[in-house]
C-alpha positions in Angstrom: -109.7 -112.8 47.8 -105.9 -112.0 47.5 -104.2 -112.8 44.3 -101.5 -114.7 45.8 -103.6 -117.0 47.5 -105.7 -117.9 44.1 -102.7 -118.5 42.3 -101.0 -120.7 45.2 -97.4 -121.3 44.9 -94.3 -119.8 44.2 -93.4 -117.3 41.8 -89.5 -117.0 40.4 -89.1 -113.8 42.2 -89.6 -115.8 45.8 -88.3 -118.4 45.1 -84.9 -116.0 44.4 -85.3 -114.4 47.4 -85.8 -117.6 49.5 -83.3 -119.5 48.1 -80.7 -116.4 47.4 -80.7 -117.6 44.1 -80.7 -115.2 40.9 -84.0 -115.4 39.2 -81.9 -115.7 35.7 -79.5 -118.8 37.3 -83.1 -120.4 38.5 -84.3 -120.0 34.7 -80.8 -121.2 33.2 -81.4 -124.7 35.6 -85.3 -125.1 34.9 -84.1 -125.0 30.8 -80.4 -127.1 31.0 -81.6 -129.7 33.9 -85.6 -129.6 33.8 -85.6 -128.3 37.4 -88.0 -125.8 37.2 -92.1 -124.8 38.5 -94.2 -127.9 38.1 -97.5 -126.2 38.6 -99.4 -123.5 37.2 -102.1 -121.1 38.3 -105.2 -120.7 37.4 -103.9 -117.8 35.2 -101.6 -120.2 33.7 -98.4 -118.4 35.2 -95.9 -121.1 36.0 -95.2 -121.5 40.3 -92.9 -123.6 42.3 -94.5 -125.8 45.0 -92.9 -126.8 48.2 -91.1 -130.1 46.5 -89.6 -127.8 44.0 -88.3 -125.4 46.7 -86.6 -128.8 48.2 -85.5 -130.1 44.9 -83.8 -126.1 44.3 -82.2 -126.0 48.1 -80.6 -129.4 47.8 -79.5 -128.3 44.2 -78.1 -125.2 45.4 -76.5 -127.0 48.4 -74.8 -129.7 46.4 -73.3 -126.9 44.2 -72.1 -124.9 47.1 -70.1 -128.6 48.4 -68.1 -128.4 44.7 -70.9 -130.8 43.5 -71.3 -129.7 38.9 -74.5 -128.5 38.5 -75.6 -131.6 36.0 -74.8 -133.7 38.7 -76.4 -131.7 41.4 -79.8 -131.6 39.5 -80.0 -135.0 39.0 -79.3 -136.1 42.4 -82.3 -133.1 43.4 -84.8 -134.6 41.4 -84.5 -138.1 43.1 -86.3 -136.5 45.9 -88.9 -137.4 46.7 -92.3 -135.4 47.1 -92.5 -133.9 50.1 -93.1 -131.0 51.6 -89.6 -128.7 52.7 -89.2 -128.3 56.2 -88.5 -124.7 55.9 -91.4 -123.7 53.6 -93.5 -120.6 54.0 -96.9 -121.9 55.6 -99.9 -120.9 53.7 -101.6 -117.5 53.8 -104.8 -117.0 55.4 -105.9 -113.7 53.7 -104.5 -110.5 52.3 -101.3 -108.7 53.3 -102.8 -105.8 55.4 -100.9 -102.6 55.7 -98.5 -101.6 58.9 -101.2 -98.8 59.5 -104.1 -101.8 59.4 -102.0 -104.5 61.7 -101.4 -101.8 64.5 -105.1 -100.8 64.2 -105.8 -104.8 64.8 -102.6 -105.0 67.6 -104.2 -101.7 69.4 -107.7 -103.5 69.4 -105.9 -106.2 70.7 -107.1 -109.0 67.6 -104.8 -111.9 67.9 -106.5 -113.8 65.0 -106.6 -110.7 62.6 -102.5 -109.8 63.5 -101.2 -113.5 63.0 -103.6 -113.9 60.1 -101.9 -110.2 58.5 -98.2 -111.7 59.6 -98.9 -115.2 58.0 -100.2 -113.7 54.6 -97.4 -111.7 54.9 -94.6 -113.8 55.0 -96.1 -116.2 52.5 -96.2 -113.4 49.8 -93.2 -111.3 50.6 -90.9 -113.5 52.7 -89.3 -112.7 56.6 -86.9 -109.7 55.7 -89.4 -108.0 53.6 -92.7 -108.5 56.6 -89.8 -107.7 59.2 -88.7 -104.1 57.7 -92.1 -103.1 56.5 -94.8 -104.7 58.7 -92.7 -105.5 61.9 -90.8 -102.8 62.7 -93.2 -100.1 61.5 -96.3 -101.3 64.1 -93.2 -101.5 66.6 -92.6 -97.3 65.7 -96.4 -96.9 66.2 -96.6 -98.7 69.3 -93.9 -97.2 71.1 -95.5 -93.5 69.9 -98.8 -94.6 71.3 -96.7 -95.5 74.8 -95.0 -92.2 74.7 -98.3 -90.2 74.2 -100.5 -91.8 76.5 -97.6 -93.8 78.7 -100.0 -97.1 78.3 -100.2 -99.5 75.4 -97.4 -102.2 77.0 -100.6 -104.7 75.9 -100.4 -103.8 72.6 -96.9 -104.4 72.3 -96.8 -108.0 74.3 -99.7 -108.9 71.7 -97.7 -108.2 68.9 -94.6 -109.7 70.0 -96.4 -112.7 70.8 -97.9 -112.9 67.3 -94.9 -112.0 65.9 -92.9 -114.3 67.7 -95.4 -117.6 66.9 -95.7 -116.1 63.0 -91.1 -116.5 63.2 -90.4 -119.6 65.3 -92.0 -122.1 62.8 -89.3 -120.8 59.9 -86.5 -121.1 62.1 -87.1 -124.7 62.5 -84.4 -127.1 60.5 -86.7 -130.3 60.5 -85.1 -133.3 60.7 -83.4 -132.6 57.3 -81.6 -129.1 57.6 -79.6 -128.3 54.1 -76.6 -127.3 55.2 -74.5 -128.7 58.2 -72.6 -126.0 61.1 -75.5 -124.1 62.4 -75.4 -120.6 63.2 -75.9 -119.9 67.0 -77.8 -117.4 67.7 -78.3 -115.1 70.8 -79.0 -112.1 73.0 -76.2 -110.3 75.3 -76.2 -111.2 78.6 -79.2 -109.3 80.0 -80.5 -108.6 76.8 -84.5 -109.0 76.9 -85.4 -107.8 72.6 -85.2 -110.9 71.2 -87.6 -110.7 68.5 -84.7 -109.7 66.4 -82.8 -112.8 66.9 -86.0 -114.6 65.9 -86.4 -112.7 62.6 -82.5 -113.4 61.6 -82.9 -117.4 62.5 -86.3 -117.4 60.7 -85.1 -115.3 57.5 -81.7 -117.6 57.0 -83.8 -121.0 57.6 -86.8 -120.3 55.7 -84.8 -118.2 52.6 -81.5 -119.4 52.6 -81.6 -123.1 54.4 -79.7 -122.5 56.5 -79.6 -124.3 60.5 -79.9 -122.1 63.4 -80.1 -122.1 67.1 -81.5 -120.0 68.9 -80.8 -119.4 72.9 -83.1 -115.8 73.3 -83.3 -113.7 75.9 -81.1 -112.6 78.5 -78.2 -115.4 77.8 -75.2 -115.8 80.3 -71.7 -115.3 78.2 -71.3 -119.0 80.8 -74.2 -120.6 79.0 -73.4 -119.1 75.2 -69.6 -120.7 76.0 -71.0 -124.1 76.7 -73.7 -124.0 74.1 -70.5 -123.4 71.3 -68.4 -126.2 73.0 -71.4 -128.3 72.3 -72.7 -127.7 69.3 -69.6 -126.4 67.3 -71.1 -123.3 65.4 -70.2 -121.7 62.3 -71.2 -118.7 63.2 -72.1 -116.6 66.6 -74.2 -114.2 66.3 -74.6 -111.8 69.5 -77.6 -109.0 69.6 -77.6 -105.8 71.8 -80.3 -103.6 71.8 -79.4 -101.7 74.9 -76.1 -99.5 76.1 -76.3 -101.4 79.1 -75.8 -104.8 77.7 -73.2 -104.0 74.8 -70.5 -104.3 76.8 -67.9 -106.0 73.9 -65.5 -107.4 76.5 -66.9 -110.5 76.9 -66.9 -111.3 73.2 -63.1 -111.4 73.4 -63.4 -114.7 75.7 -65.8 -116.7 73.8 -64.0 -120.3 73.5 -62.3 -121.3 70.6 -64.2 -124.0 69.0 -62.5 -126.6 65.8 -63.5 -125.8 62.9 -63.0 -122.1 64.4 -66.8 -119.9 64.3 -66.6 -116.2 63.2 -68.3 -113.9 65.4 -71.2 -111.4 64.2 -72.9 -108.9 66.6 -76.2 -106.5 65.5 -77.8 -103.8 68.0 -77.4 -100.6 68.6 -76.1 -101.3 72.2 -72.8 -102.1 71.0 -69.8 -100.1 72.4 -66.6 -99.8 70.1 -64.3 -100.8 69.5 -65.1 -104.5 69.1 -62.2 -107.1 69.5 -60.7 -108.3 67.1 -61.9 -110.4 64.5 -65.9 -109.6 65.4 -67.5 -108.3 62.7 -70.7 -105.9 63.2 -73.7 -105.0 60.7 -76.3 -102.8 60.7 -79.3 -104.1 59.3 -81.2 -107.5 59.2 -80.2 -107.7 55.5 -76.9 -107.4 56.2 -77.0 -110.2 58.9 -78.4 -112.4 56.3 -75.7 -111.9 53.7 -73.2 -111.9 55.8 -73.7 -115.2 57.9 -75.0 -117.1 54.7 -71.7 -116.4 53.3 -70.0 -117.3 56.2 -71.6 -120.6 56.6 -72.2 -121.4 53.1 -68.5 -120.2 51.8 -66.2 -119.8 54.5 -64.9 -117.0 52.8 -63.6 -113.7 54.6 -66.4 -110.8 54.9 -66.9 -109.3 51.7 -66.9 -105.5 51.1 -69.7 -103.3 52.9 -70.1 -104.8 56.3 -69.2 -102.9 58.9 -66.3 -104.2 61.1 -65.8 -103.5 64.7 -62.1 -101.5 64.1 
């Protein structure tokens, strides 16, 4: 049996990465405002449960909207049990290895691949099963295709796995944390969305953050009504493809009050990028730069790539 799943619950170091708090800061509000882990493990280590991880988002939240942290706290801890609408589901085994979950994808195993993605993302979270589960059996797949010009099975399993493992985080519930969504989207003609679905699940189910997704293949006609509509904090555009990176239509997206900032991934990008659209690199990156622009407001920090 995997240790994770005797000890159930959440250590400080998820929790961090989840919430984008600093494990220290999570200490300093468990000790001054009694917000803190309220279970322990069977080895006695002390783990957060999924009404902690509510009671910390709404803390965090409050703090983020000018609330003082006493305040905050108190006002967290006067909710009530529950579970959070964002929370990890539980792991159904141990977190195989990239090598072991294409094995399983090539033998075409649904139950073993979404019980290896679930484990996964329970333990380790969405950016850490995306970089080093996700994309690796992705590298192995498309080498199998090359050598033997089959395996387009083994890839549709996967996605599909993968795709039913991500849509679950990226759902708000009927209490999302924070307010403005981020919209998020593939270029018109654009078919790779599982990208889109890894971003939407990572900054729902680790930073609490609403999103929206739209998919695959997105007319720039639908993306301009679906920002009129919803009012966005943040558009986020992916490319995978030369022949759908074409930048000009970014330049005519409508302009929405409050105004949304516009953030494109891909490698199908063509520079430059208009003005004012802000490109990154990595799913990481996306994260940190969309969670600040939602959360803060504030102009993109040093070490994102801009489209100039």
């Amino acid at each position: 049996m995997d240790a994770f799943e005797e000890e159930q619950g959440y250590g400080i170091g998820a929790v961090s990465r989840r919430l984008g708090v600093p494990a220290p800061t999570l200490r300093t509000w468990n000790l001054r405002y009694g917000i803190g882990p309220s279970r322990r493990s069977r080895g006695g280590h002390r783990r957060y449960d999924a009404t902690d991880l509510l009671r910390l988002t709404e803390m965090n939240r409050l703090i983020h909207a000018g609330v003082a942290p006493a305040e905050a706290a108190e006002q967290a801890l006067r909710l009530p049990s529950r579970p959070a609408p964002y929370a990890v589901p539980a792991s159904t085994g141990a977190v195989p290895t990239a090598a072991a979950l294409a094995r399983a994808a090539a033998a075409l195993d649904g139950p073993t691949v979404s019980g290896g993605l679930a484990a996964a993302l329970t333990r380790y979270g969405v950016a850490w099963t995306w970089d080093n589960l996700a994309r690796p059996v992705f590298d192995k797949v498309s080498a199998l295709q090359t050598r033997t010009g089959g395996g387009i099975e083994v890839e549709h399993l996967f996605s599909d796995r993968l795709l039913a493992a991500l849509q679950p985080l990226a759902n708000p519930g009927p209490a999302a944390p924070y307010g403005r969504a981020a919209l998020l989207t593939c270029a018109e003609d654009e078919q790779h969305s599982l990208p889109v679905h890894a971003l939407a699940a990572t900054l729902t189910a680790e930073k609490g953050i609403a999103t929206r997704v739209l998919g695959a293949r997105t007319p720039y006609s639908a993306l301009n009504d679906a920002m009129r509509r919803l009012g966005p904090a943040v558009v986020f555009v992916w490319s995978q493809q030369p022949s759908t990176g074409d930048p000009a239509p970014l330049a005519l997206l409508p302009a929405v009050r409050p105004p949304a900032r516009t953030v494109v991934g891909g490698p199908g990008w063509a520079l430059p990028l208009p003005a004012g659209v802000v490109r990154v690199n990595s799913l990481d990156e996306a994260v940190t730069t969309i969670a600040d622009l939602v959360l803060s407001g504030t102009a993109v920090r040093r070490g994102f790539v801009s489209g100039e």
